[in-house]
N, C-alpha and C positions, 0 to 999 in steps of 0.2 A: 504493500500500500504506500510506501513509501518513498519507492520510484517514482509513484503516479502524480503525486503530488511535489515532485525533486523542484531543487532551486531555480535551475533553469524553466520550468511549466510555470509555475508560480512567476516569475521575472516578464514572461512573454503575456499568463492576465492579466497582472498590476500593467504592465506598456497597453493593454488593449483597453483597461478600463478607464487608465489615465486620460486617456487619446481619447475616449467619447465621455466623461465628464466634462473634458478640456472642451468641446466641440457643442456640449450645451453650454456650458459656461458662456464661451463667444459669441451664443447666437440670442443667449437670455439676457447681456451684457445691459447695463442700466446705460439709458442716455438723457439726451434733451432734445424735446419734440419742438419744432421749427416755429411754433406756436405760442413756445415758449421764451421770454429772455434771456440769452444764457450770460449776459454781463452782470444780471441780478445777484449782489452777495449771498443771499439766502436760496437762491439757486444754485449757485457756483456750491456752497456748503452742502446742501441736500444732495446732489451727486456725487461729494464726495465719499459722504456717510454711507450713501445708496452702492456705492461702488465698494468702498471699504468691504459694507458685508456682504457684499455680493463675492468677492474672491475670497475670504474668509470661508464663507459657508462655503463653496467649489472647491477651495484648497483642500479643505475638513475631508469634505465629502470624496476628492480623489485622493486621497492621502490613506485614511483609516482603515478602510476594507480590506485594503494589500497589508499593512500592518497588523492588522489585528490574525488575518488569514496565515502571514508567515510564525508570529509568535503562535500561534494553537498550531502550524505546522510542524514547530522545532519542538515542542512539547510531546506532542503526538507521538513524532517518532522515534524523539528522546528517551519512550517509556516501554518504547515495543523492542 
């Protein structure tokens, strides 16, 4: 079982899942609609806040799953 799951497999999902969180991330990206003033300070601040946690939660979110996946991997097979 522990072939199936080896560092290399694990290396090649965290790269595929990276690559489609990254590609919602891009496409969900917070901006300013043409409609709106974007020399406004309180605009200018609200996207940055907006953007702040917009990479924040996407970082999280491509980061955790492959970590959390390889430490229960190295446990796993640590014990078998």
């Amino acid at each position: 079982m522990c072939k199936l799951v080896s560092f290399p497999v694990w290396l090649v999902l965290s790269l595929v899942w990276t690559g489609i969180v990254a590609y919602l991330g891009i496409t969900s990206a917070p901006y300013v609609p043409m409609d709106v003033s974007a020399s406004d300070p309180a605009t200018v601040e609200a996207l940055r806040a907006a953007t702040t946690r917009h990479a924040l939660m996407y970082g999280l979110l491509a980061a955790a799953p492959p970590a959390i996946a390889l430490v229960f991997g190295r446990i796993f097979c640590r014990s078998v």
